[in-house]
N, C-alpha and C positions, 0 to 999 in steps of 0.2 A: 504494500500500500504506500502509496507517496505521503510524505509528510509534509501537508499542506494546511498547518494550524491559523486559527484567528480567533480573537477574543470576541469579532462580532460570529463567528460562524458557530452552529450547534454543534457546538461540543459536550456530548451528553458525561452529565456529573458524576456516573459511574452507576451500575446498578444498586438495588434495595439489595441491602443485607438481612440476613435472619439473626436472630439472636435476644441481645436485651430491649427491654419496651426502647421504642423512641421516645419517652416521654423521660426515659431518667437519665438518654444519653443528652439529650436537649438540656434538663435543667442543669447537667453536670456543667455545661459553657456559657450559661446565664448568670450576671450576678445579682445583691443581695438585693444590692440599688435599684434593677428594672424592675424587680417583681414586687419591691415596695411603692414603686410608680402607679396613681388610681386607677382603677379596673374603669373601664367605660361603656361602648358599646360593646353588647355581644353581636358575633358575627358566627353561623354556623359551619364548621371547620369543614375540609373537603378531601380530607385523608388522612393517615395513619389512625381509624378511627375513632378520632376526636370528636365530641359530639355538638361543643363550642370553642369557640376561641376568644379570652377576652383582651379591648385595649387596653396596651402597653403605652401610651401617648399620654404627657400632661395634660393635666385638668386644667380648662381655664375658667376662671371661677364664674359661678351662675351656669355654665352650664359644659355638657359632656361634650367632650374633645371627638371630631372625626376618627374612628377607626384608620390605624396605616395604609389600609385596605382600600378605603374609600378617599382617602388623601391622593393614592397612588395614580388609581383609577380617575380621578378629576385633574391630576398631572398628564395621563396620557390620553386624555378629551381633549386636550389643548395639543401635545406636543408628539403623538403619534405618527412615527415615520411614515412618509408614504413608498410603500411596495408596490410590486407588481401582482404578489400572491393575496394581499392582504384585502377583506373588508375593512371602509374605516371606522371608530368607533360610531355610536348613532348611527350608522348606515340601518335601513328598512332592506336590504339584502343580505342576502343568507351567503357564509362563506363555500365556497366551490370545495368539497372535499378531493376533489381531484388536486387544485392548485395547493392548497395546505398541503397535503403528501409529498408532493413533489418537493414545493419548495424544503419543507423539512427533511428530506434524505439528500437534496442537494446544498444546503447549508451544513451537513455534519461534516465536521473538520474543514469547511471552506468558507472564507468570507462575505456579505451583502454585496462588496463592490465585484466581488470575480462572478456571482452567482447571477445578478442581476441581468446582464447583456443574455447569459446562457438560460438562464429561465423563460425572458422573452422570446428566444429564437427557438425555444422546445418546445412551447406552448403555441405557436405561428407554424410548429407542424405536425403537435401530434395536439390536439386542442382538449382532448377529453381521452377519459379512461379508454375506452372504444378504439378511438385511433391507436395511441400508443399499443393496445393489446393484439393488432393488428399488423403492427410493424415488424421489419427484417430486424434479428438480433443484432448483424452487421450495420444496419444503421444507426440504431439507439448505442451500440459502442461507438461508432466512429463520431457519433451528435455529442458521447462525451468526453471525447478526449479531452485532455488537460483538467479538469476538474479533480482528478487524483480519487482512489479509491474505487475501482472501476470495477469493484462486485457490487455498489451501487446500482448501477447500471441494471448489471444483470438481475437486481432483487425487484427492480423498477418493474423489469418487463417481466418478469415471472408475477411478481403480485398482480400487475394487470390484468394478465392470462385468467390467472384464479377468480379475480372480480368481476372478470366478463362472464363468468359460468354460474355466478352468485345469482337468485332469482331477482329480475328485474335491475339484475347488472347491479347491487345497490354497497356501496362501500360498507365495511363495517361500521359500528358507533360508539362498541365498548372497549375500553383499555385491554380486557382478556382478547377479545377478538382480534382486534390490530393487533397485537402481540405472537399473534400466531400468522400473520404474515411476514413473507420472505423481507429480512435484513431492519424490522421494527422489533427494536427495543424498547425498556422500559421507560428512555425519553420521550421515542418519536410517537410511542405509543399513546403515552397520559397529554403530548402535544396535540396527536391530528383529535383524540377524542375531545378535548378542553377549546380548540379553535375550531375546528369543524363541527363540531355537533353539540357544543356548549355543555358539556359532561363535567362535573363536578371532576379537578384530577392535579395532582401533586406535580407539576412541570419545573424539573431541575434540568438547565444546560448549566457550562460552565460560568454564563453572565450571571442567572439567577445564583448559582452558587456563591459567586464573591458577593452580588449583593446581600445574600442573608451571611454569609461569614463576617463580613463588616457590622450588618445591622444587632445581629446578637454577638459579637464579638467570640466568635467562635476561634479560641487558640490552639486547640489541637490539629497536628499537622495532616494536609492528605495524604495518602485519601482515608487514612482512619476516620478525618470527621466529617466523612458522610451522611453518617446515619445521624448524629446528628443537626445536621445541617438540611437534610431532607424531613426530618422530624417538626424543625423550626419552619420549613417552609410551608409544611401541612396545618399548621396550626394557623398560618398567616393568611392561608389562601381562602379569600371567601368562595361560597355556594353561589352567589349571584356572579354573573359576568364572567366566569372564569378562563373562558379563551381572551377577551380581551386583559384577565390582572396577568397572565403568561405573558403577554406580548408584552405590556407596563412594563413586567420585570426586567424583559428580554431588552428591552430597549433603554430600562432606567440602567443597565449593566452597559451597553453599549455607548451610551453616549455622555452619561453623566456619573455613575460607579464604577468607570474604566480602572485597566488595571491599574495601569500608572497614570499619576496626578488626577485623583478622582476631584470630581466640580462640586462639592459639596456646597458651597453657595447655594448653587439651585437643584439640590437634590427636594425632593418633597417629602424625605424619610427623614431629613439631616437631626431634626428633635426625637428622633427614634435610636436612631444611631449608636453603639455603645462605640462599635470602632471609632466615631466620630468624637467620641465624647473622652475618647480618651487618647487624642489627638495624632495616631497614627495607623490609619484606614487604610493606607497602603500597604501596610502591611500584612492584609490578610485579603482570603485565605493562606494558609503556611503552605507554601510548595514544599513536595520532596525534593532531596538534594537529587539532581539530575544526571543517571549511569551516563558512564560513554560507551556511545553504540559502537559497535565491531566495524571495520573497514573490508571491503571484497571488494574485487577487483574483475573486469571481462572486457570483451573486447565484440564491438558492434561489427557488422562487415557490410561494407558498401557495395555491391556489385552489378555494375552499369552495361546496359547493352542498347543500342538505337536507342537511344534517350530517354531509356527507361530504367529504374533501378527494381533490382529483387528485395520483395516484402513476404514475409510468410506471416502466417496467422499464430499467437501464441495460445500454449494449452489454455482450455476453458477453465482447469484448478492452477492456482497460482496465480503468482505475479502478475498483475496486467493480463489478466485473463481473459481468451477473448480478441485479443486484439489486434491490429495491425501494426508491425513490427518489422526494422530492420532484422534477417540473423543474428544470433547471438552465441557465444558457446557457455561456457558454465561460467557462474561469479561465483569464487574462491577468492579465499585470502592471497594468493601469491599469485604473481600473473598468469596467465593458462594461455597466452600467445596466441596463436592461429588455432587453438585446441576448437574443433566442432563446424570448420570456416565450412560455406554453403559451397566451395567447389577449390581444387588445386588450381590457382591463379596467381599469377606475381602480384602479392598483398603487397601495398605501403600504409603502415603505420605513422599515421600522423600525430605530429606531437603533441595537438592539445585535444588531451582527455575530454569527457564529460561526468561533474562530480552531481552525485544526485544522493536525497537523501530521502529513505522511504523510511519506514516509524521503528525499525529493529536494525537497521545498519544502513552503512554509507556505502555508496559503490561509487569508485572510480571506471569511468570505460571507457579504453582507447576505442578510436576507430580506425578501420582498415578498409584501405579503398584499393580498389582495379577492376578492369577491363573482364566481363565473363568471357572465355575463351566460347569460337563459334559452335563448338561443337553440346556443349551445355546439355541437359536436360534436367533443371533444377525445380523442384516441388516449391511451393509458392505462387506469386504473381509478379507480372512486369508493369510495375506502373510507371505510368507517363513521367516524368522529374517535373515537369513544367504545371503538373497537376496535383504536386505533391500535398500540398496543404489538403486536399479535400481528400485524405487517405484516412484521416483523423488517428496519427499518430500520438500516439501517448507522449506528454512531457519531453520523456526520457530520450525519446527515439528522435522526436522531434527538433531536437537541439543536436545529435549526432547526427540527422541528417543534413542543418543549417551548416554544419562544421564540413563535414564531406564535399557538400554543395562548393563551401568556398573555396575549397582546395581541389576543385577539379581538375586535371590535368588537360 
């Protein structure tokens, strides 16, 4: 998988654990101070379940202080991003569970700004479930190249398949149900049910994370405090409105409890806040100290005949699965040379590598370029050079083919 992280992209906070209540990992990160803070409104809780939630917000006297809940919710009535996937708040139309899906398997590990352009041009051609379920596998991979994570892709068009067979075509609605479609977890799942279909549901990405890691000043480091940090955000999440307090969150982490140098001026939590209150909100949540990934090494092979080069397809399991692909031979730690080349041809190794880094090690990879001798009969395809963009090579490939290109003889 490419490692292609953002702190706007769904990065989901890590699965629910089993084990002790969420209620005593939560108070263990609470202190004495918030919970002697006046109780105010009740709001009814929408998971771990809690049967109420009460406000944690000063009392201003004469009368009860907005719920966080409802502070949050009247901050993103004003200041809600405008998407391409999104209903906006107050809208009298219903969110499209098609585009919700989408956009949320395409935001996991990837940014707003990379996703945007590519969500517009996936929906201009596969517009509804229908279509895409209907689509060549080789198109929906080559529509995703560069987006990184490219089983994605293939969980997209296999869950559509399934939905087309569902009676009345109809998406699912419950957290268990989505959970049982291909490549939704326990984020995307409590997401398309909480924004699609307005389902009461516990939605932790990594944005919602730092903002309740901040808001209850949660110090235990991850991902130990998950649970509870998922526990605190069940408590916080009201029963009303709940696809749009996900979004609230999703975007109060994005734009204003970023990771570094949070805006707390105009947070709408800031009187909530213990991380704030104790005047170093950057500093949480606690990252783990970060392993160094392993280094491998391989070598791409260019091989050009009538101004076309050789592409093969890579296995459907694995890396880049699926895809259209320069040859490659094995990535091992030590160089492996011409080890696996697509035919005996006077190879030149060019000197500059391509260094890419997928989520478990780094790969260096020469490329090798030459002339296919005429006699050839190489498994694969010849495509056009001059066509190459629309081959929808992955990242990886893509930047060893830029490098080849420039060094053509």
């Amino acid at each position: 998988m490419d490692a292609k992280g953002s702190s706007e992209g769904r990065q989901p906070a890590g699965r629910r654990p089993s084990g002790r209540r969420g209620g005593e990992a939560a108070a263990s990160d609470v202190t004495d101070g918030r919970r002697q803070r006046t109780e105010a409104t009740d709001v009814t809780g929408a998971g771990d379940g809690s049967a109420a939630m009460t406000s944690d917000a000063p009392c201003r006297p004469g009368a009860a202080a907005p719920h966080p809940a409802a502070r949050l919710l009247a901050w993103y009535d004003r200041h809600a991003r405008a998407l391409p996937w999104r209903t906006p708040p107050g809208s009298l139309e219903r969110p499209d569970p098609y585009r919700v899906w989408l956009s949320e398997v395409m935001l996991q590990q990837t940014g707003v700004a990379a996703v945007r352009p590519r969500f517009e041009a996936w929906i201009a051609r596969w517009p509804d479930m229908a279509a895409l379920a209907a689509a060549d596998e080789a198109d929906v991979m080559a529509a995703w190249a560069g987006l990184g994570y490219y089983a994605r892709a293939r969980n997209l068009l296999r869950t559509a398949r399934i939905v087309a067979t569902r009676p009345g075509a109809r998406f699912p609605e419950t957290e268990a149900e989505l959970r049982a479609l291909p490549g939704l977890g326990d984020y995307a799942a409590a997401a398309v049910a909480a924004i699609a279909f307005g389902r009461p549901a516990v939605v932790v990405d990594a944005n919602v994370e730092r903002v309740v890691a901040r808001l209850f000043a949660v110090s235990d480091p991850l991902p130990g405090a998950r649970r509870a940090i998922r526990a605190a955000a069940g408590r916080l999440t009201p029963a009303d409105r709940p696809g749009d307090f996900a979004q609230a969150m999703m975007d109060l982490g994005a734009t204003v409890c970023t990771a570094r140098g949070p805006r707390c001026l105009l947070c709408p939590l800031r009187d909530d806040c213990l991380g704030h209150a104790q005047g170093s909100p950057e500093r949480l949540p606690v990252k783990p100290a970060k392993g160094q990934r392993p280094a491998r090494r391989g070598t791409a092979f260019w091989l050009e005949r009538d101004g076309a080069v050789l592409l093969v397809r890579r296995p459907a399991r694995g890396l880049l699965g699926g895809m259209r692909a320069l040859p490659t031979g094995p990535w091992v730690p030590d160089d492996p040379g011409l080890a696996d080349a697509p035919a005996a041809a006077d190879w030149r190794v060019l000197a500059q590598p391509v260094r890419h880094g997928f989520t478990h090690f780094l790969l260096d990879l020469a490329v090798a370029v030459a002339a296919a001798p005429p006699e050839l009969d190489a498994e694969g395809e010849w495509w056009p050079i001059e066509r190459l963009d629309a081959a929808g090579l992955p990242t990886l490939f893509a930047a060893a083919a830029r490098i080849a290109k420039e060094n053509r003889s």
